[in-house]
ROFI-328866 format. One record per residue (C-alpha): residue in one letter; y, z, x. Coordinates in steps of 0.2 Angstrom, whole numbers, plus 5000, padded with zeros to 4 digits. Layout:
<nodes>
AYZX;...
</nodes>
This chain:
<nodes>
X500050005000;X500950065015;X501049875022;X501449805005;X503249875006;X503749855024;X504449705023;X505949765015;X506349845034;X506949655036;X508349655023;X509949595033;X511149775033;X512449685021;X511349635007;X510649825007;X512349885007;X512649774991;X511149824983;X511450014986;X513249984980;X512549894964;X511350044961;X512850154958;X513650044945;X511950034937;X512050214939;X513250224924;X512650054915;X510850144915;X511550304907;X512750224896;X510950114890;X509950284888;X511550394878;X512850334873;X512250264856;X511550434852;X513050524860;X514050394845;X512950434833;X513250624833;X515150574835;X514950514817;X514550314821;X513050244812;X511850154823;X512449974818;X514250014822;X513650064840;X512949864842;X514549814836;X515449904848;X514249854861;X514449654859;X516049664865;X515549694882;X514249554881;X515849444875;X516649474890;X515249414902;X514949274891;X516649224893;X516949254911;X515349204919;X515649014921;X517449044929;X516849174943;X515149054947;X516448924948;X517549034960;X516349094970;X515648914976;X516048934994;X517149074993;X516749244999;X516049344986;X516649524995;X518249524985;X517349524968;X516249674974;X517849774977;X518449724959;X516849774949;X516649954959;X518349994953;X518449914935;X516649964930;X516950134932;X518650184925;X518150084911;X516850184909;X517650344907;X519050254894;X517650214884;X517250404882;X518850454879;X519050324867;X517250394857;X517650564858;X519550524850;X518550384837;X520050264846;X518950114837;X520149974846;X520250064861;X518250064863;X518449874858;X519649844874;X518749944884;X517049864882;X517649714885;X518449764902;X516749854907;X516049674904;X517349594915;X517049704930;X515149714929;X515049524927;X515749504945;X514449604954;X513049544941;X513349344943;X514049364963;X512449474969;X511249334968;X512249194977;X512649324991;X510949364994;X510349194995;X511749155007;X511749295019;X509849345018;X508849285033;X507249165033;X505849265024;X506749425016;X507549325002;X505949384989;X506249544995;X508249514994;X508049494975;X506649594971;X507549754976;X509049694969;X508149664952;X507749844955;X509349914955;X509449954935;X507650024936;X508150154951;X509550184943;X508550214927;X507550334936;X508850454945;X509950444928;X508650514916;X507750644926;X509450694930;X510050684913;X508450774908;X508650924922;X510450944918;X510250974900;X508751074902;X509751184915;X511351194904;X511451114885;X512951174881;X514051104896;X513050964900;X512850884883;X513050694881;X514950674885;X514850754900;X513450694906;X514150494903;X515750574911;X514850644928;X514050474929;X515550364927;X516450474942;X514950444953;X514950244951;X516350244962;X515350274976;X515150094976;X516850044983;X516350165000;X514550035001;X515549854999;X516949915012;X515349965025;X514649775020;X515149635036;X516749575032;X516149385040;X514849345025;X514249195025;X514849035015;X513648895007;X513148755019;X514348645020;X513448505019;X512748535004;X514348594996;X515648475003;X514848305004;X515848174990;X513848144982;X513648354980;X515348384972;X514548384955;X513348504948;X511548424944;X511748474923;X510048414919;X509248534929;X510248684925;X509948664908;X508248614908;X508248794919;X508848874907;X508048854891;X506748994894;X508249104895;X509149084883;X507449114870;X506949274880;X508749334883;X508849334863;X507449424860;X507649554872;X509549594864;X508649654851;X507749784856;X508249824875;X510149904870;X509449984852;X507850064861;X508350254860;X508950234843;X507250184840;X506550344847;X507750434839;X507850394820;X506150314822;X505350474833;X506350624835;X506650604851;X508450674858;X509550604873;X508850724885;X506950674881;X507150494880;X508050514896;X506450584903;X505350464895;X506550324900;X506550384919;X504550384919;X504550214912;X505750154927;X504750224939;X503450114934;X504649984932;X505150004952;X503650004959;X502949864950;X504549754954;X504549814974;X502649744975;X503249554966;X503249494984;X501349544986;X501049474968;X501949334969;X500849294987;X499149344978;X499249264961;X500649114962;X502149114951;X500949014936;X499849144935;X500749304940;X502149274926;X501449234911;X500149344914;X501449504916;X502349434902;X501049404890;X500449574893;X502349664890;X502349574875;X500649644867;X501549804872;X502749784862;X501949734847;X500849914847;X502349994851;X503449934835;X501749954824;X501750154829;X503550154818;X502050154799;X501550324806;X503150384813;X503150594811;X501350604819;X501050664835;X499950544841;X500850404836;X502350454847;X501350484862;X500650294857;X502550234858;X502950324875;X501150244883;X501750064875;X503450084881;X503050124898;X502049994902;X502949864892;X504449884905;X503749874923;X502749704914;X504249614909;X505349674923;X503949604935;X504349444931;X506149424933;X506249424953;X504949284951;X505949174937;X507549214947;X506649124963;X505948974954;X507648954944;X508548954959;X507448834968;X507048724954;X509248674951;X509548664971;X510548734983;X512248654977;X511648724958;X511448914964;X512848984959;X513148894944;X511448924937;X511849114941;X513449134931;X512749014918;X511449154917;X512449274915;X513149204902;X511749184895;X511149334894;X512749414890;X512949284877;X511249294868;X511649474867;X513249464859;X512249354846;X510749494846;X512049634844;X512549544830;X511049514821;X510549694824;X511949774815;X511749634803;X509949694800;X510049864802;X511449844788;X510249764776;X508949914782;X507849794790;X506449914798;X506649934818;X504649874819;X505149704810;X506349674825;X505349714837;X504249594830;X505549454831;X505949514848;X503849484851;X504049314843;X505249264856;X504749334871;X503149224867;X503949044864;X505049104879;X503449134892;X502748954886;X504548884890;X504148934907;X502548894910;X503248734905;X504748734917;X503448784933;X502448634929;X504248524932;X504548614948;X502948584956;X502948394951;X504948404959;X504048494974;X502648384975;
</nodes>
């Protein structure tokens, strides 16, 4: 197991910089994902007016995702880091203020910032790391960057867990959000250590008059997987602790735990993609993961007909667990082949288009969830949806590896 992880020593110091400083920012997104929908819930907000609020944040990252992968093309990227470990943060904390105050518009602007800032480090991190990564680490490069949300995860909700255990009273939801939000931060002090020389794109791929334009065929054809698993997973990924609250009984602090257990899966599954990836081959290893998630989910929405038993709960926790290292296992590996598959003159194009994908797909899921949840839609029928896509989406790329190995060939 021991060899398994030791080529991650290799990882050039500036890309690990950026991944540790992208850890702190999904230090609060992770803690923001687990509460905050339960901390506006016991504010007063019912559980469809948290998705509105929410969709706001994807709105921005849809919006700003094709200007900054336009930007970045052969610019250095550093700048933008600096940006998102200062915006992320004290958006953050206006977004508390704003709940605890019931500012609706206020949480509106502020979401949308939080978007803005994140969407810098979340579209910029891939490109860098395929630019400054040296010859054999950039699987590794990606995979623990992939694992940043899950690590993040991890620390956040044992700490979440320990803290309220130790103190309810002052470390109840607010304060914990608050605590995490002054500790993103941190990030800033990371990017500044990074090597101020980065590396740009190679100029003969960027600057020849025959690269100038973007290859749109491919990009889209790369992105067609997606955008159907980006929709389904908007769905359920942001509204999961309301499931386990309305659904299960399950308070902040618990699903806190149960969510950091999860992650820790979730991390060591993604740190051993490079081993997986060389064992099984991306047309095996990926749908294989992801068929397997999406079973997964399906038990896991069918334990909602016996919600207030015992064993059913402790059947959602086991479902859930292994659901999320599955489906995260795959992402490092899609990432690759994406990348690969639109070109070198593509990358950071097809990196903010993905973004906007995602970010786009979950305004749209964000939507039809408080839509649905309006209507009283039950949270097992959306997980259903959610499996229906998931599934079309792992045939899309099936599809899409077959077309990379005839492009290859």
């Amino acid at each position: 197991m021991r060899n398994w992880f030791a080529s991650y020593k290799n990882i050039d110091r500036s890309v690990f910089l950026l991944i540790i400083a992208e850890c702190c920012l999904q230090l609060i997104n992770a803690a923001f994902m687990l509460i905050l929908l339960i901390y506006m819930q016991k504010s007063g907000y019912p559980d469809y007016k948290g998705a509105d609020f929410i969709k706001y944040r994807f709105l921005s990252v849809l919006l700003f995702s094709v200007p900054v992968g336009l930007y970045i093309r052969n610019r250095p990227i550093r700048p933008l880091f600096y940006f998102a470990s200062l915006v992320v943060p004290i958006s953050s904390l206006v977004i508390l203020y704003a709940v605890e105050h019931h500012y609706d518009y206020l949480i509106y602007g502020a979401q949308f910032i939080w978007g803005i800032g994140f969407s810098c480090i979340q579209i910029a991190a891939l490109p860098y790391i395929l630019r400054n990564s040296s010859p054999g680490t950039i699987t590794e490069g990606i995979s623990l960057s992939h694992a940043t949300w899950s690590i993040a995860g991890l620390f956040s909700g044992i700490l979440i867990y320990a803290l309220h255990g130790y103190d309810p009273v002052s470390f109840h939801e607010r304060n914990l959000l608050f605590l995490f939000a002054i500790a993103g931060f941190a990030a800033a002090l990371f990017v500044a250590m990074m090597d101020k020389n980065e590396k740009l794109n190679d100029p003969e791929a960027v600057d020849s008059e025959k690269n100038k334009n973007y290859d749109w065929n491919l990009i889209i054809e790369a992105s067609i997987p997606i955008v159907i698993i980006a929709v389904g997973a908007g769905l359920t990924i942001p509204f999961i602790s309301l499931f386990f609250f309305n659904i299960h009984g399950i308070d902040s602090d618990r699903f806190s735990l149960i969510a950091a257990l999860a992650l820790g899966l979730v991390v060591t599954g993604t740190m051993l993609v490079p081993q997986i990836k060389n064992r099984l081959g991306y047309r095996l290893a990926v749908p294989l993961t992801q068929s397997l998630a999406v079973l997964s989910l399906i038990a896991l929405a069918f334990t909602e007909l016996w919600k207030g038993n015992s064993w059913a709960l402790y059947l959602a926790i086991f479902f859930y667990a292994i659901r999320q290292p599955l489906m995260n296992m795959a992402g490092p590996m899609t990432s690759e082949v994406t990348m690969n598959y639109v070109g070198k003159r593509n990358q950071e194009m097809m990196s903010a288009l993905s973004a906007s994908i995602w970010s786009g797909s979950w305004f749209i899921s964000a939507y039809m969830f408080e839509l649905l949840r309006k209507n009283d839609i039950s949270y097992m029928s959306i997980f259903l949806i959610t499996s229906g896509l998931y599934a079309v989406g792992i045939i899309a790329y099936v599809l899409l590896f077959r077309k990379h190995e005839q492009k290859n060939a």
